[in-house]
C-alpha positions as CSV (number, residue, x, y, z in Angstrom):
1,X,-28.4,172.6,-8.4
2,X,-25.4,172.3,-6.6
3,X,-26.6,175.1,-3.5
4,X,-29.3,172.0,-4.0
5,X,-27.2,169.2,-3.2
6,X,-24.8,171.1,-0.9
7,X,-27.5,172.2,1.4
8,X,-29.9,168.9,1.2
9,X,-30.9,167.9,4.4
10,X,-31.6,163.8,3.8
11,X,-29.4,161.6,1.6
12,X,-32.1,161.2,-0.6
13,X,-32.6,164.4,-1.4
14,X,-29.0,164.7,-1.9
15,X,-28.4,162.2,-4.2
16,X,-31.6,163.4,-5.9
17,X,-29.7,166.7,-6.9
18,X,-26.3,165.1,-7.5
19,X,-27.5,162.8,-10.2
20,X,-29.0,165.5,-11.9
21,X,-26.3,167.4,-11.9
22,X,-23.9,164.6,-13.2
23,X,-26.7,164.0,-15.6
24,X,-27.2,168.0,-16.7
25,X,-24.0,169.5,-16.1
26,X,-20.8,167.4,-16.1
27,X,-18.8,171.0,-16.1
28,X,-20.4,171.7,-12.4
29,X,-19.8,168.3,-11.2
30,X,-15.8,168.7,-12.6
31,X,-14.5,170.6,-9.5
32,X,-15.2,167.8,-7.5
33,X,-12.9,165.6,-9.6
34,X,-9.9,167.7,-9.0
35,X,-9.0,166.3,-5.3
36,X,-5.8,165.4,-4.0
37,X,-6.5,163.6,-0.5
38,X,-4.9,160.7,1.8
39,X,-7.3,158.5,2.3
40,X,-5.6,157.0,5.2
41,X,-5.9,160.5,7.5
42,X,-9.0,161.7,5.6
43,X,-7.3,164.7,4.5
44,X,-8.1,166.6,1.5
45,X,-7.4,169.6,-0.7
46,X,-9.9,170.7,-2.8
47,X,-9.6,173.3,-6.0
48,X,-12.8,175.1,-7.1
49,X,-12.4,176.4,-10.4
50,X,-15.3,177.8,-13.0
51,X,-17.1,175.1,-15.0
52,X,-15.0,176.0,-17.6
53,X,-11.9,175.3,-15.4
54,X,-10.1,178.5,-16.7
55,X,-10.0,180.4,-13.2
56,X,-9.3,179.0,-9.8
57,X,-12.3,180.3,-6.9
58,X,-10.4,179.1,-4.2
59,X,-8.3,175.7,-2.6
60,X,-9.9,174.5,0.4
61,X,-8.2,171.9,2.8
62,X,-10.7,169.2,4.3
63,X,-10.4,167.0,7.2
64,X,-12.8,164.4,7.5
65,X,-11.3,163.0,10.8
66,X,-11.3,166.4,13.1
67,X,-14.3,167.6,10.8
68,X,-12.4,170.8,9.7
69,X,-12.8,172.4,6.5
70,X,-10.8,176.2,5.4
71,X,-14.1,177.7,4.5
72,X,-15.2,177.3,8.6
73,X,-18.3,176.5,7.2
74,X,-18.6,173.1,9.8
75,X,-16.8,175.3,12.9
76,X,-19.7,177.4,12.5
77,X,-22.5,175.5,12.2
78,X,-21.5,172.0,12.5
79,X,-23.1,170.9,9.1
80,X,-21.1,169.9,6.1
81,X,-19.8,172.2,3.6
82,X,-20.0,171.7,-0.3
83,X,-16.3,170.9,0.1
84,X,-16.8,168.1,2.6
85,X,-19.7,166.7,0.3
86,X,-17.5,166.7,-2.3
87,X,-14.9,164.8,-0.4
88,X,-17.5,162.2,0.8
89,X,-18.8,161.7,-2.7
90,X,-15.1,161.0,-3.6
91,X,-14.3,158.4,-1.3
92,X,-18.0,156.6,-1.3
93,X,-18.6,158.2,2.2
94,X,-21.5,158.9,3.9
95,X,-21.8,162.5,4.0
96,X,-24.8,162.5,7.3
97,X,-22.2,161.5,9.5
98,X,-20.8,164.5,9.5
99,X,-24.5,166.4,10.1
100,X,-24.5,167.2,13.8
101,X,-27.4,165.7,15.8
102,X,-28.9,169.0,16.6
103,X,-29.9,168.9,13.0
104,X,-31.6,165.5,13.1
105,X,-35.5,165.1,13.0
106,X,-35.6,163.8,16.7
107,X,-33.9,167.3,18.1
108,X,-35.7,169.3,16.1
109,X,-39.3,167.7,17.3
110,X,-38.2,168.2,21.4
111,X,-38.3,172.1,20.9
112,X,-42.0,171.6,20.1
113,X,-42.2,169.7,23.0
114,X,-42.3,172.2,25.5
115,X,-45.1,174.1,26.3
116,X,-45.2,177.7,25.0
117,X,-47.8,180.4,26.8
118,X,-49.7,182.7,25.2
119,X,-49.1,186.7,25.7
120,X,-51.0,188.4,28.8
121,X,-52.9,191.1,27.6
122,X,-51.1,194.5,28.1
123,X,-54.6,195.5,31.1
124,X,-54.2,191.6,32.5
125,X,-50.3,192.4,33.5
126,X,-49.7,193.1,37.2
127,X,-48.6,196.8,38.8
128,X,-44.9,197.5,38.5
129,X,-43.3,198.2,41.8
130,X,-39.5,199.0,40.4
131,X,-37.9,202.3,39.9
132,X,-39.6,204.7,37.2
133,X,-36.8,205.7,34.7
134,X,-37.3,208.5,32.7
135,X,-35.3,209.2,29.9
136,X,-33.0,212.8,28.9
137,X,-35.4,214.3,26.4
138,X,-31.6,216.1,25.0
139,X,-30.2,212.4,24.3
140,X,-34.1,211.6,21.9
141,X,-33.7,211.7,17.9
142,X,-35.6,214.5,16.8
143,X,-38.4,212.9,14.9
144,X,-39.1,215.7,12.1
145,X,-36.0,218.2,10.4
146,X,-32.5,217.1,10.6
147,X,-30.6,215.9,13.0
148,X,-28.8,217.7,16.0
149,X,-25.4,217.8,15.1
150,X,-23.0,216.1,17.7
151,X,-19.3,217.6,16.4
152,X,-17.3,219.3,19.0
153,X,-17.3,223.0,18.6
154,X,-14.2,224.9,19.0
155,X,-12.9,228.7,18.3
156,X,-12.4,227.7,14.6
157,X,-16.0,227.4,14.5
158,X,-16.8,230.6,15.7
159,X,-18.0,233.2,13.1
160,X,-16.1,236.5,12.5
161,X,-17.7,239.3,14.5
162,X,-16.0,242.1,12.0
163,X,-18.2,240.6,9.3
164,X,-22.2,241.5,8.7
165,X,-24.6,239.3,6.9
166,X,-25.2,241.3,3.6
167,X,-28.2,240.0,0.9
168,X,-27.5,237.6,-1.6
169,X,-29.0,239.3,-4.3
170,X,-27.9,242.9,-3.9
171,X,-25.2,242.7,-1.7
172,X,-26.2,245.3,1.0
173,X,-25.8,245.0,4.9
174,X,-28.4,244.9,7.1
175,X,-30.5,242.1,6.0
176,X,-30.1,238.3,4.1
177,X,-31.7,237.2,1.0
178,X,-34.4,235.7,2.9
179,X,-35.5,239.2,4.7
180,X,-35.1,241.3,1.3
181,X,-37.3,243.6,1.4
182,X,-37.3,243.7,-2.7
């Protein structure tokens, strides 16, 4: 419910999920209660705690006035936090002043304004003139067994010339487990 209210996108909504909240849950709506702010500057600090109240989730600063928030949640995307809400709530504030206009219903409708074409069917396209560039077959993924190992060799890699493969199963030179002839 509160994901709800935090993320509502008209006041109506909002306030739809807040009351029942307050209504259902008192415990969730608690963290909200613990705020120590100026209301002159429109500075906060929040304390999310459990609904029990037992263990502290973190202390956010808030400020209304240069719309900053510790959880960078309205740097980022320029839409109110939970934090923010919270604060607004507190103070009897309008929280969609703080929503950006890109998020309003008016910007959102002009993308749809513009004119999107179709896709050209791959035969209706018109000849390429440009340079032909052909991939290194060495740099492909092999598509089937395991893949091509890119380590550095050096001299500890190489094998010992002095030794001879000798059969896993009877222990004899000359052939591997794999040729036996047993």
């Amino acid at each position: 419910m509160l994901v709800n209210a935090a993320y509502a996108k008209i006041e109506v909504e909002f306030d739809y999920w807040f009351d029942i909240m307050r209504t259902e849950n008192l415990a969730m709506c608690d963290w909200t209660n613990r705020l120590e702010y100026d209301k002159h500057q429109f500075e906060y600090t929040v304390v999310e705690t459990t609904p029990a109240g037992n263990f502290l989730l973190g202390m956010y600063r808030v400020s209304l006035r240069d719309r900053t928030y510790d959880c960078e949640y309205f740097q980022a995307l320029y839409y109110p936090c939970c934090h923010a809400i919270a604060c607004c709530a507190q103070s009897w504030l309008d929280w969609a002043t703080y929503v950006h206009e890109v998020y309003t219903m008016s910007k959102v409708f002009s993308v749809y304004r513009m004119r999107f074409l179709p896709h050209i069917l791959e035969g209706l396209w018109p000849l390429y003139a440009g340079p032909t560039i052909v991939p290194d077959p060495n740099m492909r993924r092999a598509r089937e067994r395991r893949p091509r190992s890119t380590r550095f060799r050096n001299t500890m890699d190489e094998a010992d010339t002095s030794w001879s493969k000798r059969c896993g199963l009877y222990r004899q030179t000359g052939h591997t487990r794999r040729t036996c002839p047993q």
